[in-house]
C-alpha positions, 0 to 999 in steps of 0.5 A: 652403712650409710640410710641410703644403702640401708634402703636398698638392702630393706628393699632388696629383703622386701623383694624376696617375696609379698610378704614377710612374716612377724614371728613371736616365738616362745620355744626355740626348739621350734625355730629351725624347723619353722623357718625351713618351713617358711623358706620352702613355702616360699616365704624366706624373709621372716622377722622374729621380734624381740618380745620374748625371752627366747627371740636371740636364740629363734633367731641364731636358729632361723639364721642357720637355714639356707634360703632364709633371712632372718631379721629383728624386729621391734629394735627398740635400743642400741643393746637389741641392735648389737644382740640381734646382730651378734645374734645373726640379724640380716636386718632389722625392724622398729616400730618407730624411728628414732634417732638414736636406733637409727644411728646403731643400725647405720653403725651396726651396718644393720640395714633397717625398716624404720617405722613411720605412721604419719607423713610427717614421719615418713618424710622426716625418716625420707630426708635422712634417707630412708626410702624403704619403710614399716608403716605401723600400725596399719590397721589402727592408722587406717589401714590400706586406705591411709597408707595410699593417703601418704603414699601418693605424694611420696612415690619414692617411699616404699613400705612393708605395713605391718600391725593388725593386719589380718588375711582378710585384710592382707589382699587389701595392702598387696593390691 
């Protein structure tokens, strides 16, 4: 999958709805009855990080409901690409961008949002061809204010924050 389409399709799982949960999930047993939840609440893009033992297994769970498009995020290697999709990612999510993680989500055809924190990076990950991406840590980078900085001479970026955003915050970023 060549950044390019990888942006339209991150886009396309941004547009499903305002927002998309991060789910950090410990149990399984939880994971199909959650995402329905999610789904019919009108939130069927969800991305479950892979920082426990249990996220393969949430996410072959979440990925079995109808309506949901379960992702992965925190991609940190070749190995959790090739895992997360095995396990039945749609798309994938990091916290930075890499070459190397950017390279196995193309060749995985895994489309990705690509973490960027400084223009520099957002501009970088942009000339690759990535015009859809995860600015984080929000809050810690400056929150709303900050992504409106580096967003305005970059138009032609989207992005998904993420990272310490709360729901007092979060009318803040949808605004």
């Amino acid at each position: 999958m060549t950044p390019e389409h990888a942006s339209i399709k991150a886009r396309e799982v941004c547009e499903l709805a305002p927002v998309i949960p991060v789910l950090v999930i410990h149990d399984a047993s939880i994971a199909r009855p959650l995402a329905e939840a999610l789904v019919a609440g009108g939130l069927p893009a969800l991305e479950v990080t892979l920082r426990t033992p249990a996220a393969l297994d949430v996410i072959r769970e979440m990925a079995s409901v109808d309506g949901g498009v379960v992702g992965a995020g925190t991609l940190l290697t070749p190995a959790d690409v090739d895992a997360a999709v095995k396990a039945g990612a749609k798309f994938g999510v990091s916290p930075g961008a890499t070459d190397t993680i950017l390279q196995a989500c193309e060749d995985a055809d895994l489309p990705l949002l690509p973490g960027a924190a400084t223009s520099s990076e957002v501009m970088r990950l942009m000339e690759r061809g990535y015009t859809v991406q995860k600015f984080f840590p929000a809050e810690a980078n400056g929150g709303a204010p900050a992504l409106k900085a580096i967003g305005a001479p970059l138009p032609q970026v989207k992005f998904c924050p993420t990272g310490g955003i709360t729901p007092a915050s979060a009318p803040t970023y949808l605004g």
